[in-house]
Backbone as a ProteinNet text record, in pm:
[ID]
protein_1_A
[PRIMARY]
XXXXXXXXXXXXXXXXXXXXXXXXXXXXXXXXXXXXXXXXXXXXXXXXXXXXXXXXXXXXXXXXXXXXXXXXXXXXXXXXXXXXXXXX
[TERTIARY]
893.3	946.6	916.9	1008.6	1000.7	1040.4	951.8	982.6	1079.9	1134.4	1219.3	1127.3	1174.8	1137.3	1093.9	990.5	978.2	1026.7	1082.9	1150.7	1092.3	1041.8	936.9	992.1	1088.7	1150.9	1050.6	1022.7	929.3	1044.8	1035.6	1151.2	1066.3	1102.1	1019.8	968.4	859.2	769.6	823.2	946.3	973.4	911.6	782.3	701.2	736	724.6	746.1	586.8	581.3	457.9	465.6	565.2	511.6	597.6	597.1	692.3	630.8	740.1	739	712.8	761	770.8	600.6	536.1	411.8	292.5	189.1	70.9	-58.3	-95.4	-135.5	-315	-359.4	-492.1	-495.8	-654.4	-698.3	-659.2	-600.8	-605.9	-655.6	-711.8	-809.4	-671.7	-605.2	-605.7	-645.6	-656.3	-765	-701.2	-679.5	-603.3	-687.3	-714	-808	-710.5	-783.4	-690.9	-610.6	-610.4	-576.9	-429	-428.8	-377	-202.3	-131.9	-30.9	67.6	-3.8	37.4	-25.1	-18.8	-70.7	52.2	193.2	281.1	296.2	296.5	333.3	239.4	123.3	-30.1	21.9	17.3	86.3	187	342.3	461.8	453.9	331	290.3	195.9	130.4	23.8	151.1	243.1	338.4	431	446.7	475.7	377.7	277.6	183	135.1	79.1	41.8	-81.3	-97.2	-191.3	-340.6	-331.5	-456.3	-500.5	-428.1	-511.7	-521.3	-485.6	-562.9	-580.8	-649	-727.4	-711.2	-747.3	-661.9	-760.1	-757.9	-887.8	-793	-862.6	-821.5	-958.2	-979	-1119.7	-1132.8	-1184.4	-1241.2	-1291.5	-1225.5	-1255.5	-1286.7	-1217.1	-1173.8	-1088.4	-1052.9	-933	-809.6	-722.6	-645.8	-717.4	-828.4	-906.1	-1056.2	-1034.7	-1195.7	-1261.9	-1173.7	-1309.6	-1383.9	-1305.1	-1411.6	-1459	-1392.3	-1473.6	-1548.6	-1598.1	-1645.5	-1706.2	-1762.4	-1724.8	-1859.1	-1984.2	-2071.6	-2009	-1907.3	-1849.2	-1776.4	-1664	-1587.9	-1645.2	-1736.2	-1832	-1900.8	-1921.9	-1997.4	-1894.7	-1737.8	-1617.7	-1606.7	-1587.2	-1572.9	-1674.2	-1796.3	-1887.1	-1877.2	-1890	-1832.8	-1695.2	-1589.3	-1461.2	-1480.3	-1578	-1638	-1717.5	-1843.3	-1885.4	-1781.8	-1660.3	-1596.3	-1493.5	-1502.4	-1494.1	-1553.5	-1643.4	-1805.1	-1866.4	-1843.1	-1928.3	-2060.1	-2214.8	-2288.4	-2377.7	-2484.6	-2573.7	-2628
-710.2	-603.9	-640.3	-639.1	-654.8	-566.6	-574.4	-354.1	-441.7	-361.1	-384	-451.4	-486.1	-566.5	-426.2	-435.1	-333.6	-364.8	-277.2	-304.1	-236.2	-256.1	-182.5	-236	-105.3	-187.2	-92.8	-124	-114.3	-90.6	1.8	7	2.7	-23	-32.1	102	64.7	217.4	271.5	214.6	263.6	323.7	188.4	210.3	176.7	203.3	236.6	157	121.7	102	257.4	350.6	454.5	544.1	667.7	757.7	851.2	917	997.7	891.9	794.3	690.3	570.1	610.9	582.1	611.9	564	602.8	626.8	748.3	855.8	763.5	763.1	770.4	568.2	552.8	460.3	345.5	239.7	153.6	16.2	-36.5	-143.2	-252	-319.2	-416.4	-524.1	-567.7	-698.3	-735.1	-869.1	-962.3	-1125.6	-1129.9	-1255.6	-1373.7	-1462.9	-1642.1	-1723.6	-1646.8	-1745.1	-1653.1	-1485.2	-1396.3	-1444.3	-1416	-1403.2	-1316.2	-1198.7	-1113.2	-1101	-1225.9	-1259.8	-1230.3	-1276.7	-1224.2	-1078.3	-1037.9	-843.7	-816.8	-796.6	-743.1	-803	-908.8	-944.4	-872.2	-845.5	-791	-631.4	-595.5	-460.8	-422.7	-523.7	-517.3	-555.5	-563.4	-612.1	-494.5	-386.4	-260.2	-169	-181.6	-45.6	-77.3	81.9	87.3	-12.6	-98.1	-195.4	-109.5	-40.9	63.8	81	157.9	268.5	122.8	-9.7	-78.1	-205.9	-266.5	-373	-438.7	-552.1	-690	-760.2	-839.2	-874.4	-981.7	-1112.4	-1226.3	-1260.3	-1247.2	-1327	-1454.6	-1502.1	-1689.2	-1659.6	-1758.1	-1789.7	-1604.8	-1558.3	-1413.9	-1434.6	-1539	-1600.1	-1472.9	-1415.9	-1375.8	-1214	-1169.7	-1063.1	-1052.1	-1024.4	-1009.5	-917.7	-812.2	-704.7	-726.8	-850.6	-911.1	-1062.5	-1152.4	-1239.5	-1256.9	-1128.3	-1096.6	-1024.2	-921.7	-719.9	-701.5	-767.3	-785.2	-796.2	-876	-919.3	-786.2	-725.1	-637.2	-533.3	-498.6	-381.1	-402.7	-488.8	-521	-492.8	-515.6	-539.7	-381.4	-309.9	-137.9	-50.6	-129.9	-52.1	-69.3	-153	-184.8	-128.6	-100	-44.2	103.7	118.8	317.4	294	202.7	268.9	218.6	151.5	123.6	269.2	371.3	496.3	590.3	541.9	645.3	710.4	641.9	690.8	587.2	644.8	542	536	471.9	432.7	588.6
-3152.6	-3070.2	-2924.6	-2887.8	-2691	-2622.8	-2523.9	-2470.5	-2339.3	-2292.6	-2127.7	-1995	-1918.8	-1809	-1723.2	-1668.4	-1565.7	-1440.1	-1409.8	-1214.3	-1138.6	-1021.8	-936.7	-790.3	-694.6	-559.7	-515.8	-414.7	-306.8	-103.7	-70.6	67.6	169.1	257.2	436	428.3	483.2	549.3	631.8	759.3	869.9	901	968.1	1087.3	1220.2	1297.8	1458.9	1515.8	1660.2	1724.8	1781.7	1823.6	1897.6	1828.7	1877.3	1826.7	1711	1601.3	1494.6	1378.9	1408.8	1282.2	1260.7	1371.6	1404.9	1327.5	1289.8	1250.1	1334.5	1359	1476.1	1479.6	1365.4	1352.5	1372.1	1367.8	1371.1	1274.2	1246.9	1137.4	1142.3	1027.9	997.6	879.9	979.7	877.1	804	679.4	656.4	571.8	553.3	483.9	437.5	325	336.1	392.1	382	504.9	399.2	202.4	148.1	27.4	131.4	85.2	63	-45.8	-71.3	23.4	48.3	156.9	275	328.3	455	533.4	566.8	601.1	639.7	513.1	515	609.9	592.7	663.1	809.5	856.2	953.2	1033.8	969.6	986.7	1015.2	943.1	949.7	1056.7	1126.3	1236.2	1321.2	1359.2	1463.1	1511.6	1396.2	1411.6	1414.6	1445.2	1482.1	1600.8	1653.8	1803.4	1807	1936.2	1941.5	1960.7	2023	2071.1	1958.4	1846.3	1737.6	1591.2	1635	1535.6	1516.2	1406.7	1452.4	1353.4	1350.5	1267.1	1254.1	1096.4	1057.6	977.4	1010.8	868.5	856	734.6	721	639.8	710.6	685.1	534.7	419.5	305.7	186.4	279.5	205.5	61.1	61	-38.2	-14.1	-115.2	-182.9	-157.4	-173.3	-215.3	-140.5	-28.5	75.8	-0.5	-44.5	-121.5	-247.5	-306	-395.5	-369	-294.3	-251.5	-159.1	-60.1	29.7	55.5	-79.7	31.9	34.8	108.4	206.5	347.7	361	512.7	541.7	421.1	452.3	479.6	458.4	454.8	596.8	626.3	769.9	856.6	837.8	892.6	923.3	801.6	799.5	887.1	883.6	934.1	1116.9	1115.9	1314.4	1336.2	1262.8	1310.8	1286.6	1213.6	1225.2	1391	1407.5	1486.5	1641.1	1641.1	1691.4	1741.2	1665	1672.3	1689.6	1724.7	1738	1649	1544.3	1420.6	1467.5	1426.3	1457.7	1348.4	1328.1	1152.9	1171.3
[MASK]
++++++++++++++++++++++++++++++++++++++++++++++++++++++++++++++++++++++++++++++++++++++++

């Protein structure tokens, strides 16, 4: 027995750098250096406001920083809080 192919489309966020189509709050992007979706993460940091966020490739992150890394990522999260004035 063979069940059906699953189809899964995925459409643009229509994001904006400014405007209604914009994301208001702070954002952290992170993409490891060996990521498949190094592109997207990229393409997606090129449409948001430069002010409200911040861009992270990390060195030997592979594919997955939060598991080949998430000592670094966690160090990464914690400076972009107090980078907001959250402090220890």
């Amino acid at each position: 027995v063979s069940s059906p192919p699953i189809v899964i489309s995925r459409g643009d966020l229509g994001l904006e750098r400014s405007g209604a189509g914009s994301l208001s709050c702070p954002v952290l992007l992170v993409v490891g250096d060996n990521s498949p979706h190094e592109d997207a993460v990229v393409e997606c940091n090129t449409k948001l406001d430069p002010t409200q966020t911040s861009f992270l490739k990390m060195a030997d992150g592979g594919g997955q920083p939060q598991i080949a890394q998430p000592s670094r990522l966690t160090e990464a999260i914690k400076y972009f809080l107090q980078g907001m004035g959250y402090s220890e």
